[in-house]
N, C-alpha and C positions, 0 to 999 in steps of 0.2 A: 209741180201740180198746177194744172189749171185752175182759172176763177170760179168755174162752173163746180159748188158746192153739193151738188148730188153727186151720191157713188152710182158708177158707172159700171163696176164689177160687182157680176151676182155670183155670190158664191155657192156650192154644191156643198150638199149633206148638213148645213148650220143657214142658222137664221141670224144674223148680228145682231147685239143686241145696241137698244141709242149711244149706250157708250160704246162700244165699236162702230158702229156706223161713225161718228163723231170724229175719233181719229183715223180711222178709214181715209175720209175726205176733209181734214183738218190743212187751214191753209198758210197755217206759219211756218217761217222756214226751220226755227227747231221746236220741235213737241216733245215737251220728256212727260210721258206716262206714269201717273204712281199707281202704283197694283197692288190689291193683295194676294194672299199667296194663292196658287190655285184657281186666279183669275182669268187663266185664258193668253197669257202675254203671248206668248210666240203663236199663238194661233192670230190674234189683234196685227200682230207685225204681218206672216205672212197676207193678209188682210191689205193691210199697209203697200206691200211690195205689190199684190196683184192689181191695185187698184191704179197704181204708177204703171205698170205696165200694161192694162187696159187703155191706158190716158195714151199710149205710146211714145212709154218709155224706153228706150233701148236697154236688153237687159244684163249687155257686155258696161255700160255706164251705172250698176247697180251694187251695192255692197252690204251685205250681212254682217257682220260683228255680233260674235258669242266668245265664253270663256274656255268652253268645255267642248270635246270630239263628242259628247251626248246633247249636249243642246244642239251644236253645228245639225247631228241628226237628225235632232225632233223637227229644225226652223225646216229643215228640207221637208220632211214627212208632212209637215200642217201646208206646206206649200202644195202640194199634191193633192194632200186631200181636199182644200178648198177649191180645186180645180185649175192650177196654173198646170199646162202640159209638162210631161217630162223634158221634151225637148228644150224647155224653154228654161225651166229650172236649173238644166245641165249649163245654159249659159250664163248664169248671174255668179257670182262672185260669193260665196258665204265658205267664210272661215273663220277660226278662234283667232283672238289678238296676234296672241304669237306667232301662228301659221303664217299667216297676212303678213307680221314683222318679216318673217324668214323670205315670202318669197320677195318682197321687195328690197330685199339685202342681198338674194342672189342676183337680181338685177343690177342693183348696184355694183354690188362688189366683181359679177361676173365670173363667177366659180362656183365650186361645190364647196360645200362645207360640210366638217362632220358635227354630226350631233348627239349628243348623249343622253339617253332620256330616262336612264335608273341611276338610282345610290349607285349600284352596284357598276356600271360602266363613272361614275366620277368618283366614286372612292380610291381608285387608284391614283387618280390628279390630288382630291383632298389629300390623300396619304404624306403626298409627296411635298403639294406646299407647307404639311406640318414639320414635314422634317428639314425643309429651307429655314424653316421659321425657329425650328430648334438650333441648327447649324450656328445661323445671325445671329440669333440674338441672348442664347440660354445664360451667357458669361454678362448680358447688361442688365440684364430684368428676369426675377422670377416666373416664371411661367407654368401654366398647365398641360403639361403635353400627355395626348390621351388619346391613343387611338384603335380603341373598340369602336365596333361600329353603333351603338349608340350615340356617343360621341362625334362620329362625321355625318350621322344623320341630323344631329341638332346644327351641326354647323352648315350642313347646306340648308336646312331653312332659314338659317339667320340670316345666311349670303343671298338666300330668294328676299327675302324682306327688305334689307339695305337696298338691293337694286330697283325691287318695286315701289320703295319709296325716294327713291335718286337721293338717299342719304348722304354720300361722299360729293354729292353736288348742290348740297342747299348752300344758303347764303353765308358766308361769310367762315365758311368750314376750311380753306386752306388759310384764313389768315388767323384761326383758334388756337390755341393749344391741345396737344395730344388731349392731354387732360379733358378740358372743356369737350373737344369729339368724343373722347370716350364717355362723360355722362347724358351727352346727346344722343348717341347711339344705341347707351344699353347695351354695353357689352365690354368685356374684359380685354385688356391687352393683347395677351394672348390669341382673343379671335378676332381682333383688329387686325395685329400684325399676319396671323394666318391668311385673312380674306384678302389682305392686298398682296400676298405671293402667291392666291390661289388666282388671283386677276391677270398677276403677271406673267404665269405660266399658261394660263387663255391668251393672253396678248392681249388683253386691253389698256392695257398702258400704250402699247405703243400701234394700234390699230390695226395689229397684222393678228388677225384670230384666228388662233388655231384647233377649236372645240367649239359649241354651244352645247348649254344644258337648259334645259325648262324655264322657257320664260330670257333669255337673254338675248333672243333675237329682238324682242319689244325692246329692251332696255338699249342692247347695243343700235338700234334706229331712231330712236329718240335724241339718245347723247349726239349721234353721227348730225342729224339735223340737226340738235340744237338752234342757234341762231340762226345760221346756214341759209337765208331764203333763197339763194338761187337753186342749192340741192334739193330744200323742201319742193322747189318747183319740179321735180322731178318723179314727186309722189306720182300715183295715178290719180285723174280729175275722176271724180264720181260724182254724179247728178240726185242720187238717193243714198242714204246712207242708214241703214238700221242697227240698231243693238240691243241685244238682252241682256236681263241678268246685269244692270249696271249696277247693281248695291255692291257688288264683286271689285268693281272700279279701285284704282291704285295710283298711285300719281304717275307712275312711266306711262300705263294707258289710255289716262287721262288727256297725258298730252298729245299723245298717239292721233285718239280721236279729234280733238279740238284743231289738231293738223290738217286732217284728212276735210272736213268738213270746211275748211277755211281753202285749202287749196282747188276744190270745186266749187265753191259758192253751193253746197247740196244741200237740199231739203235731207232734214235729219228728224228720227223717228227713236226716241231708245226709252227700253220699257226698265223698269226697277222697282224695289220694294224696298224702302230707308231702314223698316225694322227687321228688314232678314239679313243687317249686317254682321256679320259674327267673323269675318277671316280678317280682322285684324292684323296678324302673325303675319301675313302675307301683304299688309299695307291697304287692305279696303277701309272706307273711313264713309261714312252716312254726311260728308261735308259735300264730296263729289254733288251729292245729289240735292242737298239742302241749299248749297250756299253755290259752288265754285259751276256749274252750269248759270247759272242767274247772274253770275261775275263775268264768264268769259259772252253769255249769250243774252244783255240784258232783257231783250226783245223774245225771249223765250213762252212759249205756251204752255202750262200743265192742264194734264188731262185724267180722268180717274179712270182709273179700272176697277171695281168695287166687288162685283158679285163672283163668287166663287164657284168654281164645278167641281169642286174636289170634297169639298165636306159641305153637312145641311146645315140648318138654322140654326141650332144650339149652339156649334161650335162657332158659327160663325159671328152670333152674339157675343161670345164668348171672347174671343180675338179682336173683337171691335172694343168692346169695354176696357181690355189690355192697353190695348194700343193708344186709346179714344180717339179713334177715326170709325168712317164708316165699312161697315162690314156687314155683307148679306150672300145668301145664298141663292142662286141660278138654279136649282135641285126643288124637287118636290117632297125626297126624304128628306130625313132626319139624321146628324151624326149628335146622339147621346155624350153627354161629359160625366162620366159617373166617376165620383171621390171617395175613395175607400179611405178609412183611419186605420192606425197600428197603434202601439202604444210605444212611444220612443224610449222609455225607459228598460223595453226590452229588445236586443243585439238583431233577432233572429224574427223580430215581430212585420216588419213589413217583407221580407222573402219571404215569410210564412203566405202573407197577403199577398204576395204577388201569387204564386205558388196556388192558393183559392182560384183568384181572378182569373188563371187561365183555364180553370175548371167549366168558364162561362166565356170562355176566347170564342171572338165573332170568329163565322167560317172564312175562308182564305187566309191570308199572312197575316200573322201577328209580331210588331217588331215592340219589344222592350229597350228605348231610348234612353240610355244612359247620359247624367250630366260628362265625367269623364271615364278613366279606364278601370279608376280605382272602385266605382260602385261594383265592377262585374264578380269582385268574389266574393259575395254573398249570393250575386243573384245565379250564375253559374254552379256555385258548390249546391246551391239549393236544387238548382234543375237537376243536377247529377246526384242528390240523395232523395229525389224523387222518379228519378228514372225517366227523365223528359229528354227529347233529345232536342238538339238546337244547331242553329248553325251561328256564324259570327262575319259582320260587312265590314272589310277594312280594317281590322285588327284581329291580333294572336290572342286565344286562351288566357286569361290570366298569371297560368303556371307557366309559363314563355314571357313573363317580365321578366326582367333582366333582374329586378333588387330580387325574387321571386326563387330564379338560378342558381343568386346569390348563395340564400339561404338551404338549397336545394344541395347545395354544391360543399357545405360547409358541414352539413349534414354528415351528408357522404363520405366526405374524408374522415371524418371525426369516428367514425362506423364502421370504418375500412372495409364499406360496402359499397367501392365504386361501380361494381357490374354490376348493382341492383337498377343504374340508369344504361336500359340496355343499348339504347340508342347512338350511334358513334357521334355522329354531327351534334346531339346535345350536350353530347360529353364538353366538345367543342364549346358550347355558345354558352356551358356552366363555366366551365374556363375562364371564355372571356369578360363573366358575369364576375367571377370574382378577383382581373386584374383591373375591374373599371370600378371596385369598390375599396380593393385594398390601394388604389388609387400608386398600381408599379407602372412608370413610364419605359414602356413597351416600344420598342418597334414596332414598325408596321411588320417585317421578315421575321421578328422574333415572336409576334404575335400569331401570323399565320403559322411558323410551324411549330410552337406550341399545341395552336388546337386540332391541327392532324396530327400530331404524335399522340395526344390524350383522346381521339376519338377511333386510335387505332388499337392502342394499348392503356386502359383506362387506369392501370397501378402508376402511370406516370402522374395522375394528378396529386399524387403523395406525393413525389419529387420535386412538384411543383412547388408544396412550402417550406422545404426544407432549404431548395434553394435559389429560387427566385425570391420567397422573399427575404431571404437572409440574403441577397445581394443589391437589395433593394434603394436606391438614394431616400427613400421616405420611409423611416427607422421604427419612427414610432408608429407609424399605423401598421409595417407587416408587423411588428411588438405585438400589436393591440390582436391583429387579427389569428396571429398563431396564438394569444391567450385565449381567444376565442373558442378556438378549434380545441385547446389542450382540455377545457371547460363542457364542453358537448363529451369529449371524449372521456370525461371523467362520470360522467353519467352512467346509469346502469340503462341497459333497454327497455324496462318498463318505463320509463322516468318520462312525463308528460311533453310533447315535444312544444305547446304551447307557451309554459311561462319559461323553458329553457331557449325560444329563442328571443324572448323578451327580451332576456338578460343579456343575451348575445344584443339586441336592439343597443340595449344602454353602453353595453364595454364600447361599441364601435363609434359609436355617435353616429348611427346611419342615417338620421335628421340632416344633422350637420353636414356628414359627406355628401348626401344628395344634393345639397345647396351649392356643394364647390364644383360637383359633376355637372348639372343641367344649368345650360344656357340661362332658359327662360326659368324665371322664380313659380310660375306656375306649375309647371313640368316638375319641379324640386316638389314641391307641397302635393302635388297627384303622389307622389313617391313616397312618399312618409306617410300619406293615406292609404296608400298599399299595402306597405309593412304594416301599420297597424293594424289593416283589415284582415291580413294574412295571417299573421300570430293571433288573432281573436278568431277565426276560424278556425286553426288549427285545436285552441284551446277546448272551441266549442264542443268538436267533434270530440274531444279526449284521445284521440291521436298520440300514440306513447313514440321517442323516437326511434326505437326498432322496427315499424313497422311504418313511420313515415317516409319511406322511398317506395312501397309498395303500394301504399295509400294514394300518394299524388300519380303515380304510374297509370293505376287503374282509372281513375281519376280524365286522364291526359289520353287515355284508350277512348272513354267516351264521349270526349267533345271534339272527335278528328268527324265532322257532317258536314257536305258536300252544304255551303251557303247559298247556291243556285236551287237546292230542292228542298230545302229545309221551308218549312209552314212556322215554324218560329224562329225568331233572329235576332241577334242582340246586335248593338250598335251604339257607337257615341255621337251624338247629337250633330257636331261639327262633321261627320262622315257622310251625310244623310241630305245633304241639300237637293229637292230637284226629286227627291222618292218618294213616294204614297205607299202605302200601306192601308190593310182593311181595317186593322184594331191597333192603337197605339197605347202601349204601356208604358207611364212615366212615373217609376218607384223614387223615392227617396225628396219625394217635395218638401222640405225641411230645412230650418233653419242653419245655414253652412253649411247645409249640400247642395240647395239648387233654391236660390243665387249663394253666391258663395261668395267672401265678405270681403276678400279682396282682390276680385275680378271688379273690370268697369261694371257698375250697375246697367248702364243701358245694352251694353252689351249681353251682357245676361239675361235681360228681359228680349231682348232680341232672340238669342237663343232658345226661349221658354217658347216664342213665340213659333219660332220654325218647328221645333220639335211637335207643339199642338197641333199645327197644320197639316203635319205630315198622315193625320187620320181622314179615311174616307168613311168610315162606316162608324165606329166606337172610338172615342176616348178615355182611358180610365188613367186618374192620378191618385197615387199614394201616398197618403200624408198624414202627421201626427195627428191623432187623437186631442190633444192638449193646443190650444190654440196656441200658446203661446210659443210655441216650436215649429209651426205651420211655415211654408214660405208664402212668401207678401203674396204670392201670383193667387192664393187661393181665393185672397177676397174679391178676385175678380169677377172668379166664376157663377152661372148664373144659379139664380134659388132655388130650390126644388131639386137639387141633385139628388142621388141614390147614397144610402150611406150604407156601411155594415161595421 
């Protein structure tokens, strides 16, 4: 950037405002931007970038950094519309971390590589390193071997998190004990020893890779550079360097960037928001941007981005008082924060309430924000016994939980009304619902053809207990679980299916088992609030068990709505980053539902905070009657709210 502190690029269709103009023609070599949500940031950046290239910047020396193939989009789109030509845009460089990783690892390395970008294309590698890992080691150490795919889906996120955090390479981890890395890491033997044969079957032990999955090209170009300065020399020189969405920041990308920026001497530009940290799981951390830019850049400039375009003055007060920073609105409307009460001593009192509240749902979309998956069966059963229809972002129906299946599946047998689940593939994923609770170590070939035999001929899921789990190595739980089934089956068809699957809850210890099944302890207590939500709904309805595979059928018929046209939409909160919505619904504001009491607090209020933002037009939260049940977030909001 030149000395010359007037912007030199007028931009078309917006007026900037002094804090855009500000960083616009800001003249330090790093500016990290704090924003709040709906501030305008990628519009600010492209701002940033045209005004470098009015200066006459080359814009083959130019580099974007985003997280997401939808930011990548939007940085293009705001670039356009501010009036940088197509032609010119087609020449600058803007890709997601990874992207950027990959292509300068095909340079490097000089080849193709394959890449795998679903569960469903690395579940065949997970599969495999788990039965290396059963092969080695079942005769030294007890182990969990479990491979439904719930189970390799927890475990490729634990493997995305270790490498986003270069956990196998912090200080002093090869000379610890197993022990010591395992309560560093957080995680069991078991998926220790899995992660390092699922590395060794990548080739990253020994540098010859033979796969990428999401997010490993970032990791594998870090580790390659490491100390390395003469390969780091090899990065490309960039003169400008932007990025968004830095609250997302992870320590591989971290270094990524403090690379890239040091191997051009570049003016650096990157926008973020401290309190929209919430992807943890995946190694973002609010230090990135608090602490460790001001560590690697002491000479650094902050800059604000205050005024929001996405919601009005209420809400925006609102979010400032949260947060206590500044926070105002760019809008001449108004976004409403209206606080409806229930009375928490009643199961059914705020569905009831939610169920009112969309009686007076603002026009366009209305998403009802869930803390996690387990609030949805309430608010789901309620929508389907009031005939609403809905659609769902990023996640299954309730009744497609796996502990859900479970009970679904246990049913059934116990009923010897397997064709009452007409469907072959659920037949399937009931199957696999009840070999990841009776907790039988399965092959990966004995598990696939399992659930095409029972989705072809469903009387085989009777033969399933009689003799998988009578050949079971874990004795006492198929015991526990055929007492289960014998217990259901001893029932008469009127017999309440509610407090009978209670009791099935208590035989099984399905608390317990969820703890030994899920990775994360989070994930375990989402699951025990499921079950419990699930058999209290059950209860509620008075649901006899002869007519509970009919019920949830019906049930399962009405929530198949296309999420692309649906005008109402359910969603959990972590799904939703980056989306606006006309009316946002946030049921369950309560004490241990939302924050919830052992999750990190900031992190939670993080979360409360993304979730409020995501309203352009109404907000409405659901909260006890009874102060003392309220969550903390309410005393935030402003006076004068709307009550009912």
């Amino acid at each position: 950037m030149s000395i010359d502190n007037a912007a030199q690029f007028a931009p078309k269709r917006i007026t900037p405002t002094p804090e855009q103009l500000a960083i616009q023609t800001a003249q330090k070599k790093v500016v990290l931007i704090d924003a709040n949500a709906g501030a305008a940031k990628t519009t600010t950046l492209a701002l940033r970038l045209a005004e470098a290239l009015h200066r006459g910047r080359p814009p083959e020396r130019m580099l974007a950094l985003v997280f997401t193939e939808a930011a990548r989009v939007a940085l293009r789109q705001r670039l356009l519309e501010v009036g940088v030509p197509l032609g010119v845009v087609k020449r600058l460089s803007i890709d997601t971390f990874d992207a950027f990783a990959a292509r300068v690892l095909g340079q490097l390395e000089g080849g193709q590589m394959a890449y795998l970008r679903s569960d469903e294309e690395l579940r065949p590698v997970a599969w495999e390193a788990l039965e290396v890992v059963s092969e080695k080691y079942a005769h030294r150490y007890p182990l969990e071997i479990n491979t439904t795919n719930a189970a390799i889906a927890e475990f490729l996120k634990l493997q995305l998190r270790t490498k986003a955090r270069l956990d196998f390479h912090a200080p002093d981890f090869d000379s610890n004990t197993l022990e010591d890395n395992l309560e560093m890491l957080g995680m069991s033997r078991t998926h220790y020893l899995w992660l390092r044969e699922y590395e060794g079957l990548r080739g990253a032990d020994t540098g010859e890779i033979q796969f990428r999955a999401p997010f490993d090209a970032t990791y594998d170009l870090v580790r390659m550079l490491g100390d390395d300065e003469p390969l780091r020399q090899q990065l490309p020189a960039y003169q400008i360097i932007v990025a968004d969405e830095l609250h997302d920041l992870n320590e591989a990308s971290f270094r990524l960037l403090t690379m890239l920026i040091r191997r051009g001497n570049a003016f650096f530009c990157g926008a973020g928001d401290k309190d929209q940290v919430i992807y943890t799981w995946s190694g973002a951390d609010h230090r990135f941007l608090r602490q460790r830019f001001e560590q690697e850049f002491p000479s650094l400039q902050r800059m604000p981005l205050t005024a929001s375009y996405r919601y009005g003055t209420q809400l925006a007060q609102a979010v400032g008082a949260l947060k206590n920073k500044p926070s105002v609105s760019a809008l001449t409307r108004n976004t409403p924060v209206e606080v409806l009460h229930y009375d928490h001593t009643q199961p059914q009192a705020c569905s009831a309430q939610l169920i009112a509240a969309l009686e007076h749902a603002h026009a366009g979309t209305t998403a009802i924000l869930l803390r996690d998956r387990d609030q949805a069966i309430r608010v789901e059963t309620a929508l389907f016994q009031s005939g609403i229809a809905y659609g769902l972002v990023d996640m299954n129906s309730y009744l497609l939980n796996q502990e859900v299946l479970m009970l679904r599946g246990m049913v059934a047998i116990a009923r010897m009304d397997l064709h009452a689940i007409t469907s072959g593939p659920r037949r399937g994923e009931i199957l696999e619902a009840l070999v990841a609770f009776a907790e039988i170590p399965f092959t990966r070939a004995e598990l696939q053809q399992a659930k095409a035999d029972v989705a072809n001929y469903p009387e085989l899921l009777e033969g399933f207990l009689t003799n998988q789990l009578a050949k079971s190595v874990n004795q006492d739980k198929a015991a526990l679980t055929l007492a289960a089934v014998e217990y259901l089956r001893a029932q008469p068809a009127d017999a309440p299916a509610g407090p009978a699957l209670q009791h099935v809850f208590a035989m099984l210890q399905l608390e317990q088992t969820a703890r030994r099944i899920y990775v994360d302890p989070a994930q375990a207590r989402v699951v025990a609030r499921s079950l419990h939500g699930f058999i209290a709904v059950c209860t509620e309805a008075g649901v006899a068990l002869g007519g509970f595979a009919g019920w949830l059928g019906e049930m399962e018929e009405a929530v198949t709505v296309s999420t692309g046209k649906a005008k109402l939409l359910i969603a959990c909160i972590d799904q939703i980053k980056g989306l606006e919505y006309n009316h946002v619904i946030l049921p369950y504001l309560a004490v241990d539902e939302f924050p919830r009491s052992k999750s990190d607090p900031l992190e939670e209020e993080n979360r409360f905070y993304v979730a409020a933002t995501r309203a352009r037009d109404r907000l409405t939260i659901l909260t006890p009657q009874d102060p003392a049940y309220q969550s903390r977030y309410i005393a935030v909001l402003p006076a004068g709210k709307a009550k009912r």
